[in-house]
C-alpha positions as a printed NumPy array, in Angstrom:
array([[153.139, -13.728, 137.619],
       [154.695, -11.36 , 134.703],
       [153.11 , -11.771, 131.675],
       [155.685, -11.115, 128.228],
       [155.575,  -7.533, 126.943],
       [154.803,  -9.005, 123.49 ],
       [151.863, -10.83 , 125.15 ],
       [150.23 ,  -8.138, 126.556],
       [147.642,  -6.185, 124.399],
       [147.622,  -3.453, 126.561],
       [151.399,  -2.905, 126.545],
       [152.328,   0.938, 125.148],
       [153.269,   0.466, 121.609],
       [155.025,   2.987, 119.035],
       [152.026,   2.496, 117.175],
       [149.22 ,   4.078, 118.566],
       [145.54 ,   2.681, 117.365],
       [143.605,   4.826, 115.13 ],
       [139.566,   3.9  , 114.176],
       [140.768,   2.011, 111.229],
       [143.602,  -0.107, 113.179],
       [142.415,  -3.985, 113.541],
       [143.009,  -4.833, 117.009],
       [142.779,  -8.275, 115.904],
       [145.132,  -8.352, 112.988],
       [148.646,  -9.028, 114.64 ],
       [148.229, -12.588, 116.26 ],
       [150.693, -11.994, 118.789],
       [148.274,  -8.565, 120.077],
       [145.068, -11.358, 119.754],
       [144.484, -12.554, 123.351],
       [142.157, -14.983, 121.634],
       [144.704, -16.591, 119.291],
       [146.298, -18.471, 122.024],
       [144.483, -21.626, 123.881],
       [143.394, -20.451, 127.53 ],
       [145.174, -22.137, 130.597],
       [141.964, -22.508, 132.17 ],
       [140.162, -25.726, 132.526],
       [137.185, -24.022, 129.956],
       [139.522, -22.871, 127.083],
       [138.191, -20.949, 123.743],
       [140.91 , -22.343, 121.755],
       [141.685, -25.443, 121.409],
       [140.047, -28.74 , 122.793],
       [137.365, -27.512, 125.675],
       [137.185, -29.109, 128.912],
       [133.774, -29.967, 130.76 ],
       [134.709, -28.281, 133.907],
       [130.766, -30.499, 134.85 ],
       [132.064, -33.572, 134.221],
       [129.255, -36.195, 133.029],
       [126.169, -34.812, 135.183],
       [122.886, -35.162, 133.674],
       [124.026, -37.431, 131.28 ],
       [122.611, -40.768, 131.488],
       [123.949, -44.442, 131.086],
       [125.145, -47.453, 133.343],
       [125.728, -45.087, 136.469],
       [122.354, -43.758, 136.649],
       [120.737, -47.439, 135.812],
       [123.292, -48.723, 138.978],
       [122.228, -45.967, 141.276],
       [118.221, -47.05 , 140.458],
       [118.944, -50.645, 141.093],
       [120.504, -49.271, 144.583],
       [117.781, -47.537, 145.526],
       [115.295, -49.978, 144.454],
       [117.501, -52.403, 146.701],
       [118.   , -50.197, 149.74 ],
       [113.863, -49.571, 149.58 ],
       [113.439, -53.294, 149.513],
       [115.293, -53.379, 152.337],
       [113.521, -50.673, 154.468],
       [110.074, -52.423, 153.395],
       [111.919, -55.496, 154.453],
       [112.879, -54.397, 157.992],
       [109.469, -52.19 , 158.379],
       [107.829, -55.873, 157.997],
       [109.981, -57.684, 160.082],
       [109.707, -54.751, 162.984],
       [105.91 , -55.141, 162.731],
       [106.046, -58.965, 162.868],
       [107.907, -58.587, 166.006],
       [105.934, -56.045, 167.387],
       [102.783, -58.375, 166.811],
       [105.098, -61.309, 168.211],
       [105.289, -59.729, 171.288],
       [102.484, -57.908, 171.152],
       [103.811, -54.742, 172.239],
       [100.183, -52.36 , 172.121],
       [ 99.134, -49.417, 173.679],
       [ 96.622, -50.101, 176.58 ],
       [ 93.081, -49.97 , 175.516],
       [ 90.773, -51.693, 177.816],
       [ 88.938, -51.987, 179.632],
       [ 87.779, -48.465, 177.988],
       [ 87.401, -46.628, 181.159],
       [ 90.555, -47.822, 182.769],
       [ 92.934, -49.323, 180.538],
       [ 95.267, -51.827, 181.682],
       [ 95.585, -54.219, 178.84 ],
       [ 95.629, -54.476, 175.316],
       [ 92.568, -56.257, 173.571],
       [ 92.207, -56.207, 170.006],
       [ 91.326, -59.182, 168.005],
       [ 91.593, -57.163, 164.508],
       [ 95.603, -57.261, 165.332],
       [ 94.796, -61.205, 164.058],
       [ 95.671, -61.883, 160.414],
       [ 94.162, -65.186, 160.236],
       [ 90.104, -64.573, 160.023],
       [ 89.376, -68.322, 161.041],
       [ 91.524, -67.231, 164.578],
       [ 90.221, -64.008, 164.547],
       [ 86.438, -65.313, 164.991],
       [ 87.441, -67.664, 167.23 ],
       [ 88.587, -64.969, 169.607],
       [ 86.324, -63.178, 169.335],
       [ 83.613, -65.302, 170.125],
       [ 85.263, -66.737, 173.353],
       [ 85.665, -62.455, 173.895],
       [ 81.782, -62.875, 173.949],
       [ 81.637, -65.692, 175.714],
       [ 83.313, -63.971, 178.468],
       [ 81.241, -61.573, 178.344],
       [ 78.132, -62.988, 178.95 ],
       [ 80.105, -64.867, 181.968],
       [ 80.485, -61.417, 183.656],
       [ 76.856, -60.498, 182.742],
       [ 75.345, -63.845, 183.886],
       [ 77.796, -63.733, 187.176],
       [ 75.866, -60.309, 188.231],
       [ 72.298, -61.754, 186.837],
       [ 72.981, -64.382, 189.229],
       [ 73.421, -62.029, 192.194],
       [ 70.408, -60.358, 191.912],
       [ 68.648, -63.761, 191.205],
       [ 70.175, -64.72 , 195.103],
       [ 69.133, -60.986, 196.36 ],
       [ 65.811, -61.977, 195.048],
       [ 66.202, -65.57 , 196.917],
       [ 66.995, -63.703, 199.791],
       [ 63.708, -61.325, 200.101],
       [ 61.787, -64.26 , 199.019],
       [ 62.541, -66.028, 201.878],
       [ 64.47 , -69.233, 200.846],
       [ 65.795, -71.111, 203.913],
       [ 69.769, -70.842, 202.018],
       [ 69.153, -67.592, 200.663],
       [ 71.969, -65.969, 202.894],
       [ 74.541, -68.297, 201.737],
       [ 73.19 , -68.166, 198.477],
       [ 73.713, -64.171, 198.243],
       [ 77.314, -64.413, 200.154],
       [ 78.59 , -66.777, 197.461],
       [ 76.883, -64.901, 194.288],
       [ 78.925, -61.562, 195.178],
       [ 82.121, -63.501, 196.159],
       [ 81.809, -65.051, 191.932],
       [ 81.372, -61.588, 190.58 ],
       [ 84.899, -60.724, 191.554],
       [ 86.319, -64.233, 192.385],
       [ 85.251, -66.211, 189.023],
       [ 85.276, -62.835, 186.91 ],
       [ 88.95 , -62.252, 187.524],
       [ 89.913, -65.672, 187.333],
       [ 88.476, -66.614, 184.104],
       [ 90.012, -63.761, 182.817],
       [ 93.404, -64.12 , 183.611],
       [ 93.215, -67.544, 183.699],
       [ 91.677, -68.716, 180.372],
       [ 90.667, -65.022, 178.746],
       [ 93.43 , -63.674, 178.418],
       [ 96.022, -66.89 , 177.677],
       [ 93.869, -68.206, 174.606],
       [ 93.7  , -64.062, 173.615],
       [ 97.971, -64.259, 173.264],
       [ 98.06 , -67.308, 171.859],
       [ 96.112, -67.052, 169.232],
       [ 98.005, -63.246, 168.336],
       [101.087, -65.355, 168.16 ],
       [102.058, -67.313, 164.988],
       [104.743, -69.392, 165.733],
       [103.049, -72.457, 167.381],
       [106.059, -72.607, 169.706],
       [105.243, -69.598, 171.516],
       [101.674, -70.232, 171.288],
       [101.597, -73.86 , 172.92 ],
       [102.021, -72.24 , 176.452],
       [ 99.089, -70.801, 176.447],
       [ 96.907, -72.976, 174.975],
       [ 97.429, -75.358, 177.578],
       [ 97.186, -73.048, 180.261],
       [ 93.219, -72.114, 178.477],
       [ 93.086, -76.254, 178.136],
       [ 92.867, -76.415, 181.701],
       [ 91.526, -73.417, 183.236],
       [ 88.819, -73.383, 180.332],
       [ 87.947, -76.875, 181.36 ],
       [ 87.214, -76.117, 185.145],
       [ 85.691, -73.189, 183.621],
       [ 82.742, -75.549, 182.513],
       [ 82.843, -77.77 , 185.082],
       [ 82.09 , -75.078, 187.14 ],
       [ 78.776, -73.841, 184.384],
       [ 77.531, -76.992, 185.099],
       [ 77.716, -76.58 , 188.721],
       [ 76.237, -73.404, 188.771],
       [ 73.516, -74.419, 186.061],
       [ 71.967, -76.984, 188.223],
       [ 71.55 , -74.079, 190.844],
       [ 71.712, -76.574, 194.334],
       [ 70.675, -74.369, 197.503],
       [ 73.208, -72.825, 199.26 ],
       [ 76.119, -73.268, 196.652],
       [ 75.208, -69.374, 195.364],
       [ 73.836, -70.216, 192.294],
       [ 70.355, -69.355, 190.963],
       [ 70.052, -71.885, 188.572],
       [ 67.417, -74.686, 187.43 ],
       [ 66.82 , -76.439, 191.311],
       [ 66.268, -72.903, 192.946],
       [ 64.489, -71.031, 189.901],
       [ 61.849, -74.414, 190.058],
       [ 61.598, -73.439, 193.511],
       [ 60.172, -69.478, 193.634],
       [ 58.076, -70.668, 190.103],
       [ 56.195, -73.636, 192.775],
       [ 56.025, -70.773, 195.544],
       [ 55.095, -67.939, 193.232],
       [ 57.89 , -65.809, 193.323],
       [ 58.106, -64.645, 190.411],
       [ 60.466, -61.97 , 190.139],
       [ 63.068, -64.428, 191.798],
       [ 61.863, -66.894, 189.255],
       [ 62.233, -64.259, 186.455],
       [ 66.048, -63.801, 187.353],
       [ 67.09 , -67.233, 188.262],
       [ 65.685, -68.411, 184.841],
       [ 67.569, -65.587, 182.89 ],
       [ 70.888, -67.23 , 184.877],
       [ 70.009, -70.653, 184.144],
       [ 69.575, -69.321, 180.13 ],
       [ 73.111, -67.915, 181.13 ],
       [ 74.515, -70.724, 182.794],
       [ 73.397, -72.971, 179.787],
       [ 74.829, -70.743, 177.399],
       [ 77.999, -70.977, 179.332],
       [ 77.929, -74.969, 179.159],
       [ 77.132, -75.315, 175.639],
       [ 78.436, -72.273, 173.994],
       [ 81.691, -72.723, 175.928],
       [ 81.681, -76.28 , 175.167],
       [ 81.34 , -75.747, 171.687],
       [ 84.75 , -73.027, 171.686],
       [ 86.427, -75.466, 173.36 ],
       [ 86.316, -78.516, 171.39 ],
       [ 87.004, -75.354, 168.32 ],
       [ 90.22 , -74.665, 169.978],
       [ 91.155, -78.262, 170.148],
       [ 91.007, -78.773, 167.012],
       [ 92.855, -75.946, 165.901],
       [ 95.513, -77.214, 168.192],
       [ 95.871, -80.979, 166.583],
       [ 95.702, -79.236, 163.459],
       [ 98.982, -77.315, 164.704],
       [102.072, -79.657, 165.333],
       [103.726, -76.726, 166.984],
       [101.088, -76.826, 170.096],
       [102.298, -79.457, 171.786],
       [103.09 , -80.408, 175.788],
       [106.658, -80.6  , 175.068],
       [106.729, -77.04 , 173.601],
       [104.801, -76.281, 176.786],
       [106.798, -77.494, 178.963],
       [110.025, -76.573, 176.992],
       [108.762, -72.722, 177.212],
       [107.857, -72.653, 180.798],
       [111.143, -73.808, 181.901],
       [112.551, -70.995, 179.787],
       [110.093, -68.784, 181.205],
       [108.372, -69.287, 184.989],
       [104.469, -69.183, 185.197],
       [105.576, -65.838, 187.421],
       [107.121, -63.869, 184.136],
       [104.309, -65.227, 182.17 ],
       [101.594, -63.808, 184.019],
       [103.642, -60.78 , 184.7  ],
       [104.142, -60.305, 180.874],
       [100.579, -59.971, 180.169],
       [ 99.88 , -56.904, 182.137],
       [102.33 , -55.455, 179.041],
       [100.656, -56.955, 176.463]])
């Protein structure tokens, strides 16, 4: 682009400068006299070649509300992804402590009422699995102390510490455990029901065992009154430990269960029909199979 001779201030000129010559004198020599093409211009009306940054008003109070909104919404979906996450209890595998192959936590449970509940039928379990083997040596003892049933006795005791110790747990333990980490009392109803009836064999079966007949494995009251009468008393020792254990069983469990019962008619959610309505959805098969990931 050619720029007009008259324009140009460094354009050979007749006149030549001297010290005293004002380069700024002749307005057409003044490159400043004109306004500047450029979007920043010295003459004239300047431009903001920045626009309006930094400068505050109703965009910067629009873009707070946005953010404000879209971190509402992250807190939102953070909440929801943990509800679900507790819904289906999706956990990393913590016990039992030396092999881990379930998730048991009751401090997952909101609800403190719940949460003590659980916990105490966790101890209540418990002290099944410690009175089962109690019982066992009780028989052993039986055994050595020369009861006429004392075989049978001893065969049945060790067949209970796997038999009832698995049982109850997968059978009452564990469904009363998910259904009380659930809060919908749709999804919860399933397994009440299931602990309803397995926790109600459950102390049929205390009471059985707490009477201690000869021969049914247990060494309970009859048996334990038996090795007192013929001075055994290291077989008397352990069978009255199981009986304590046995009776704990009866009334402690007793006492959970009627606690769980009434949790339920406090709950119109826990009902047969939602029961029944979630194990057609779902077969007892992908029930049971689902807790081994929860």
């Amino acid at each position: 682009m050619a720029y007009r001779q008259t324009n140009d201030p460094f354009a050979d000129s007749s006149q030549h400068a001297t010290l005293d010559t004002d380069p700024f004198s002749d307005p057409v020599k003044d490159p400043f006299s004109q306004p500047n093409e450029s979007s920043v211009s010295f003459g004239g009306q300047s431009t903001n070649a920045y626009g309006d940054y930094g400068r505050g008003g109703a965009n910067d109070t629009s873009r707070a509300d946005e953010l404000s909104r879209r971190e509402a919404e992250l807190a939102r979906r953070e909440q929801e992804l943990a509800r679900r996450e507790q819904e289906n209890a999706i956990h990393r595998n913590n016990w039992p402590p030396f092999y881990p192959i379930v998730h048991y936590d009751p401090n997952i449970i909101e609800d403190p009422t719940k949460r003590q509940t659980i916990t105490l039928i966790g101890y209540q379990w418990y002290a099944l699995a410690a009175t089962l083997i109690i019982n066992m040596l009780g028989c052993i003892f039986l055994l050595l102390a020369g009861a006429s049933e004392g075989g049978a006795d001893l065969a049945s005791s060790i067949s209970y510490v796997v038999v009832i110790g698995l049982a109850s747990f997968i059978l009452w333990f564990r469904p009363i455990y998910l259904g009380y980490c659930r809060t919908e009392g749709k999804t919860m109803a399933v397994f009440f029901y299931i602990y309803f009836l397995f926790g109600g064999f459950h102390l049929l079966y205390s009471i059985y065992m707490l009477v201690g007949i000869p021969s049914t494995g247990s060494a309970g009251l009859i048996n334990t009154i038996g090795m007192f009468t013929q001075g055994h008393i290291l077989a008397a020792v352990f069978g009255t430990i199981s009986t304590v254990g046995w009776a704990f069983q009866v009334l402690g469990g007793g006492f959970l269960y009627k606690r769980v019962w009434d949790f339920k008619n406090g709950n119109g959610d826990i009902s047969m029909e939602n029961a029944t309505n979630q194990l057609k959805a779902s077969s007892i098969k992908t029930i049971v199979l689902h807790q081994s990931r929860m």
